[in-house]
C-alpha positions as CSV (number, residue, x, y, z in Angstrom):
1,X,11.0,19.3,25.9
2,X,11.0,22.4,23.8
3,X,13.2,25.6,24.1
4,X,11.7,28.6,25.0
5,X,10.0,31.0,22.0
6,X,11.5,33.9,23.5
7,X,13.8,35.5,26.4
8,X,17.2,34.2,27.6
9,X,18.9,30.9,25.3
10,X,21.9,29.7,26.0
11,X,24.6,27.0,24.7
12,X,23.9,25.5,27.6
13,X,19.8,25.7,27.0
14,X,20.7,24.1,23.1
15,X,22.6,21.3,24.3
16,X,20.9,19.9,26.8
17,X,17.7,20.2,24.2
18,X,19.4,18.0,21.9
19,X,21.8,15.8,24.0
20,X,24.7,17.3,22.7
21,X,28.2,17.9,25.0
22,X,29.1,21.6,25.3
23,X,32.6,21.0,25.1
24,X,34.7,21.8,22.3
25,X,31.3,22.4,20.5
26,X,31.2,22.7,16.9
27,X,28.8,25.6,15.4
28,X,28.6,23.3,12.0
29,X,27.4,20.6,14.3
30,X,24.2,22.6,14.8
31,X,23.0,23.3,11.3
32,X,19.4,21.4,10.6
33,X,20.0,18.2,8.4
34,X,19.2,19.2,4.9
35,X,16.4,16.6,4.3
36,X,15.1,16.3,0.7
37,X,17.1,17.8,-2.1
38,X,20.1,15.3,-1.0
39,X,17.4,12.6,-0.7
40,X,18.2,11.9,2.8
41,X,18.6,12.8,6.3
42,X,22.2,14.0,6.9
43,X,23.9,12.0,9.1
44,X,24.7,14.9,11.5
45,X,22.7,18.1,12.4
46,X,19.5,18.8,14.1
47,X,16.4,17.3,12.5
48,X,15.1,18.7,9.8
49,X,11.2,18.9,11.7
50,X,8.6,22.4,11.0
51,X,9.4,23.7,14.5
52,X,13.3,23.7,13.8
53,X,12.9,25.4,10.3
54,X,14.7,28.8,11.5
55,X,18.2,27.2,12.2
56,X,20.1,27.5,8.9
57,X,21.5,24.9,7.1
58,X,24.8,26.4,6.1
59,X,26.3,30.3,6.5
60,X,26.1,32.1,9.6
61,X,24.5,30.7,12.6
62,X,22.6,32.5,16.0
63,X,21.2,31.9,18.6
64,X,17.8,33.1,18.0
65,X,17.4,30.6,15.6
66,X,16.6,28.1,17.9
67,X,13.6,29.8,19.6
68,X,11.1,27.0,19.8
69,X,13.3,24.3,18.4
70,X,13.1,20.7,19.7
71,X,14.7,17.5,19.3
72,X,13.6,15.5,17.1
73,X,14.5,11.7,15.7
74,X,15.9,11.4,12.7
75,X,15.4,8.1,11.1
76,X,16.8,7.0,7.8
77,X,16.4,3.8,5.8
78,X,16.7,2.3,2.5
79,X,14.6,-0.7,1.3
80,X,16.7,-2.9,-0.9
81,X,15.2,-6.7,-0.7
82,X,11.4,-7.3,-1.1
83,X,9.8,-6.1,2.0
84,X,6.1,-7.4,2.9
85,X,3.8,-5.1,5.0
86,X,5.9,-2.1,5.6
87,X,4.6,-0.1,8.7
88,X,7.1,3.5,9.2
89,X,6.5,3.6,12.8
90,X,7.1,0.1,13.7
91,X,10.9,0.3,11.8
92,X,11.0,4.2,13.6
93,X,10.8,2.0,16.5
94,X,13.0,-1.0,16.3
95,X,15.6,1.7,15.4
96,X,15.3,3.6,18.7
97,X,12.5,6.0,18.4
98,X,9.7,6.5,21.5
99,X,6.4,7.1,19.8
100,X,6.4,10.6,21.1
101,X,9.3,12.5,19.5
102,X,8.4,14.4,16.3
103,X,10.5,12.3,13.6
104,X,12.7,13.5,10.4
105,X,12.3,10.1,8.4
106,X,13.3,9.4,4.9
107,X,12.9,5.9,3.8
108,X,14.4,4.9,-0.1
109,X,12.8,2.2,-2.0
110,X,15.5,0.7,-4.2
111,X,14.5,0.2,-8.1
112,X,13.3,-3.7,-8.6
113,X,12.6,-4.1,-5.2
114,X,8.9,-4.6,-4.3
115,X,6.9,-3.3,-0.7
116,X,3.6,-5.2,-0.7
117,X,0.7,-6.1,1.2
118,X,-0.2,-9.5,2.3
119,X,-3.4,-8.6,3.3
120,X,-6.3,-6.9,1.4
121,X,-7.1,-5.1,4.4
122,X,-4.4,-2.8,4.8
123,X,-2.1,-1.4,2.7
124,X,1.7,-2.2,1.6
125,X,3.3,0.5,2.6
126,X,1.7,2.1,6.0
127,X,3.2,5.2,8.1
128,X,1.6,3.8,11.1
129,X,-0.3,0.6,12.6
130,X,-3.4,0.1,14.0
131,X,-2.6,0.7,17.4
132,X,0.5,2.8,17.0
133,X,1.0,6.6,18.2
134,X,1.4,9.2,14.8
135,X,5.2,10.0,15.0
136,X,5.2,13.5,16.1
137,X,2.2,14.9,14.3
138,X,1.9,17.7,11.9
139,X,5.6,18.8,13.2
140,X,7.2,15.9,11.8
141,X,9.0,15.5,8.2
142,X,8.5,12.1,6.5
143,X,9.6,11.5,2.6
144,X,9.4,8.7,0.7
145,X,11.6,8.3,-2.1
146,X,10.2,4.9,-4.7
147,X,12.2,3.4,-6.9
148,X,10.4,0.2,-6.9
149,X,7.0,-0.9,-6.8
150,X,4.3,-0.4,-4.0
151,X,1.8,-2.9,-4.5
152,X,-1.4,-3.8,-2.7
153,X,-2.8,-7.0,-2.2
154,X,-4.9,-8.8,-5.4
155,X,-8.1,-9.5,-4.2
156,X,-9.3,-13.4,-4.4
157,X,-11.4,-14.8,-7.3
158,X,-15.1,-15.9,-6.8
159,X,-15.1,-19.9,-6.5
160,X,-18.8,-20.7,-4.9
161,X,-22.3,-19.9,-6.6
162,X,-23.5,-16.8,-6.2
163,X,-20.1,-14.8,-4.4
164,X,-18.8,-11.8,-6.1
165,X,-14.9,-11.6,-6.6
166,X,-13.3,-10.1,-3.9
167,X,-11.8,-6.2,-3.7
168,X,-7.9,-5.6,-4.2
169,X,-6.2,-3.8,-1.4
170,X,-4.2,-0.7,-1.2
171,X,-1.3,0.2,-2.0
172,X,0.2,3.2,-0.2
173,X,-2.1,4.3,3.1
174,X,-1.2,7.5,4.3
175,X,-4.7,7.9,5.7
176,X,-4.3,9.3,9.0
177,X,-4.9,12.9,10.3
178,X,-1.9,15.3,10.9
179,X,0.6,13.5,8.6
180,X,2.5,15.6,6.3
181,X,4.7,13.2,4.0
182,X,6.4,13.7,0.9
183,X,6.3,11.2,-1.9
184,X,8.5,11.5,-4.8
185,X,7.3,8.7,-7.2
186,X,9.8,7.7,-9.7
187,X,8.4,3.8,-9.7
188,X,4.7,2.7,-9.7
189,X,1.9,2.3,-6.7
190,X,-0.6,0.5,-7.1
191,X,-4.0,-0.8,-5.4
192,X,-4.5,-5.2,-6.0
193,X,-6.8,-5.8,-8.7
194,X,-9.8,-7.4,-8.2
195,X,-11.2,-11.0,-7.9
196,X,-13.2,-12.1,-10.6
197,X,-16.6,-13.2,-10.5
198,X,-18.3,-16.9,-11.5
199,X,-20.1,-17.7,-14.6
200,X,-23.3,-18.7,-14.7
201,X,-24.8,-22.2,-13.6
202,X,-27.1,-24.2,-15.7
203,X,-29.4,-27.1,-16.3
204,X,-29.5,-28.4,-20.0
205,X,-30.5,-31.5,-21.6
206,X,-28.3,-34.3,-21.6
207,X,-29.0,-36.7,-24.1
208,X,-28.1,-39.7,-21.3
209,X,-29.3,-38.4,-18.7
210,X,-32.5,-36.4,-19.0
211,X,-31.2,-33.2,-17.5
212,X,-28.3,-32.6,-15.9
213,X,-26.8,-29.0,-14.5
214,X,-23.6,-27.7,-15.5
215,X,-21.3,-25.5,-12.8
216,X,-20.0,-22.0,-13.7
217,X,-16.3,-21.3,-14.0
218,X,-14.3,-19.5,-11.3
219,X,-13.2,-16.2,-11.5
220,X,-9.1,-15.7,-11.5
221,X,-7.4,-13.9,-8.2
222,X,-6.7,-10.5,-8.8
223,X,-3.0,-9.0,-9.9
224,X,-0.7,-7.7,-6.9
225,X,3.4,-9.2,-5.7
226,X,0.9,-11.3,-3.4
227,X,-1.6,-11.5,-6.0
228,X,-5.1,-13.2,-5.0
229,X,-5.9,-16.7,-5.4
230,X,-7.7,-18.2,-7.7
231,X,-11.6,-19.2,-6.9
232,X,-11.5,-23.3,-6.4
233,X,-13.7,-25.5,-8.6
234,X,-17.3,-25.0,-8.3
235,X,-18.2,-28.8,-7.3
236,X,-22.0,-30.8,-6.0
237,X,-23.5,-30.8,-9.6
238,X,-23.4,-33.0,-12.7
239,X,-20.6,-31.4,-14.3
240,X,-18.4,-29.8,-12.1
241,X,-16.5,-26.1,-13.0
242,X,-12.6,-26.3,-12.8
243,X,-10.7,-24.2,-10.6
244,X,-9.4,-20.7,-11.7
245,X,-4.9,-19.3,-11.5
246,X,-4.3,-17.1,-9.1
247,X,-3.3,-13.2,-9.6
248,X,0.5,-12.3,-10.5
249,X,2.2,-8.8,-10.2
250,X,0.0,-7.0,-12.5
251,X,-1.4,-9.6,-14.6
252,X,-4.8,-11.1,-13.3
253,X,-5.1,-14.8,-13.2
254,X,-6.7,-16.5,-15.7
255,X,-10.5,-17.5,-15.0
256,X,-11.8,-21.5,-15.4
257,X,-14.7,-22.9,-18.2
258,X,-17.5,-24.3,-16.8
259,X,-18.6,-27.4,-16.7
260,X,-19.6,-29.0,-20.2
261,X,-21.3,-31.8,-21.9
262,X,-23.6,-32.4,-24.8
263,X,-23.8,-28.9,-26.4
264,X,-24.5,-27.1,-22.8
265,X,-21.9,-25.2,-21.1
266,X,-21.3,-23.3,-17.6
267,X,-20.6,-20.0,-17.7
268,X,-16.7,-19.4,-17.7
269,X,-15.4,-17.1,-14.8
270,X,-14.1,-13.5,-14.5
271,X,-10.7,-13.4,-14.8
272,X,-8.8,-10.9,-12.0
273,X,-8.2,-8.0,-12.3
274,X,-4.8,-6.1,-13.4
275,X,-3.1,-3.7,-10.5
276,X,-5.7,-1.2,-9.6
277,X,-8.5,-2.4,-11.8
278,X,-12.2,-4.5,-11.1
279,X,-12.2,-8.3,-12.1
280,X,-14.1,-9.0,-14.6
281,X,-17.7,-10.7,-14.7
282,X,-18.4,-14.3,-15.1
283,X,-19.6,-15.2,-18.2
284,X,-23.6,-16.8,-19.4
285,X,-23.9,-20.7,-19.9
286,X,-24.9,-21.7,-23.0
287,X,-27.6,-24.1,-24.5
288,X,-29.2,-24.4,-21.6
289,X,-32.9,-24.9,-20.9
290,X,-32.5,-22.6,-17.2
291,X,-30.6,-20.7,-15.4
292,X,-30.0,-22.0,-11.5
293,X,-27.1,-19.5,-10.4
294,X,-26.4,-16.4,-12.2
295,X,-23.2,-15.2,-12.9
296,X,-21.7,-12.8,-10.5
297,X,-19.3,-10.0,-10.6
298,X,-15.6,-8.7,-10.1
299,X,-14.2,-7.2,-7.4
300,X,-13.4,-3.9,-7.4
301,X,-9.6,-2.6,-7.8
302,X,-7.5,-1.8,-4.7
303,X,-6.7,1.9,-4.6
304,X,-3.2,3.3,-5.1
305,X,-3.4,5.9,-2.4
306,X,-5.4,6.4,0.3
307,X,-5.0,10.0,2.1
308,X,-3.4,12.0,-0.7
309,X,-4.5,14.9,0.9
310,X,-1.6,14.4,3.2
311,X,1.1,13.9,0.7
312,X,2.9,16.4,-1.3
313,X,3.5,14.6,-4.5
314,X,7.2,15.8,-5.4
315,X,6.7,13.0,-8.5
316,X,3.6,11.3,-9.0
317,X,4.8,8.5,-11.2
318,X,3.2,5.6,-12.0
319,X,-0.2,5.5,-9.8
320,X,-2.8,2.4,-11.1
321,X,-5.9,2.4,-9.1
322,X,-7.8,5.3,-7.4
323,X,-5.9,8.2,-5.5
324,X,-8.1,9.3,-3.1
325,X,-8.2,12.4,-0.5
């Protein structure tokens, strides 16, 4: 429900809006929260949402301020452990929220604590799922304070003949029309970096046995908190290639030699990708007579943002990887 625009308001009208009892009321009581420059939702007040942006926050107080107002829910919360997958309206709500009310959110990540995607195909730090309502629209008032580190997930390094290394996912997604959010960046966000590709297979001359073919190396798992794994050992050939380290928070993992014997070599892999950036290529064989598997390439870097042109950037920080509209 929504008061009226114009006419006749009432006490009455105001408290039954926002659930409040009219006895002994308190004028104080109905100032709107002030939301960002004490970087947080004040524990009492009206919610600090566009449509109630004509109550005052302190001085004199009047009726005709809330022409229009509505209640809205306010929702603060501060992130102080490592948090994996962290989706706004799924917290909004477990803490009481209905998927319909415009929301007055502010949500604190604490300095050394990371929010991170387990998944390269979403991001570590959503304001809504897949399948959930946007809370409230364009009326709402989300900010995100970061301290910490947002960090999408590194993307997995190439381990089979002829696969790329894999993309890096996200690492902040505020992708979805109608969302106005805040972000005041004091830490870093960053996309997963990529998966790095395998280096080249090869069939060289081996003194005891005619000709044998030597495997590529694989590439190393791109950097993110859940950083990618490292491509397994590129097997089914005379000399084998040895399994690549997976990614760590911004450091890729290190790629794997190929195999090697008698002055010919594999390829060695890509190695992954730091936060935001490609992996690299795999690498060419050497003394070899021909070429049966090319090397292949990295995977591209996860992006910082997706939807910037949602956000108002109060800070931008520390951003590795693309920002993008």
């Amino acid at each position: 429900m929504t008061l009226p625009a114009s006419g006749a308001i009432s006490v009455g009208d105001i408290c039954t809006e926002f659930g409040i009892t009219p006895t002994n009321i308190s004028f104080s009581s109905l100032y709107r929260a002030n939301g960002y420059t004490s970087g947080a939702v004040a524990a009492n007040g009206i919610a600090n949402i566009s449509s109630n942006f004509n109550i005052v926050q302190s001085g004199t107080i009047a009726l005709g301020q809330f022409y229009s107002a509505q209640k809205g829910f306010k929702y603060v919360a501060t992130i102080s452990a490592n948090t994996a997958d962290y989706v706004l309206s799924d917290a909004a709500n477990t803490a009481g929220w209905n998927g319909i009310m415009p929301i007055d959110a502010t949500i604190t990540i604490n300095s050394s604590q990371f929010v991170y995607s387990t998944s390269t195909s979403t991001a570590g730090f959503r304001l809504k799922g897949g399948t959930d309502n946007v809370p409230g629209g364009t009326v709402s008032r989300i900010r995100l304070i970061n301290n910490g580190v947002i960090s999408g997930k590194g993307g997995a390094g190439a381990g089979a003949v002829n696969v790329n290394g894999f993309p890096g996912g996200p690492g902040l997604s505020a992708n979805n029309t109608g969302y106005a959010i805040d972000v005041n960046n004091q830490g870093t966000i960053a996309g997963g970096g990529g998966g790095g590709g395998t280096g080249q297979t090869v069939t060289g001359t081996d003194g005891g046995e005619g000709t044998a073919t030597y495997a590529g190396g694989s590439g190393g798992g791109g950097a993110g908190y859940s950083g990618g794994a490292g491509g397994g050992a590129i097997t089914g050939f005379n000399y084998n290639g040895n399994a690549a380290s997976g990614g760590s928070w911004n450091a890729g993992g290190a790629a794997s030699n190929g195999g090697s014997g008698n002055g010919v070599n594999g390829g060695q892999g890509g190695g992954g990708g730091t936060a935001g950036s490609s992996g690299n290529n795999g690498g060419t064989g050497a003394g070899s007579s021909s070429v049966n598997y090319n090397l292949t390439s990295g995977g591209a870097g996860g992006a910082a943002v997706y939807g910037s042109s949602n956000i108002t950037w109060v800070n931008n920080g520390t951003r590795l990887g693309t920002v993008y509209n």
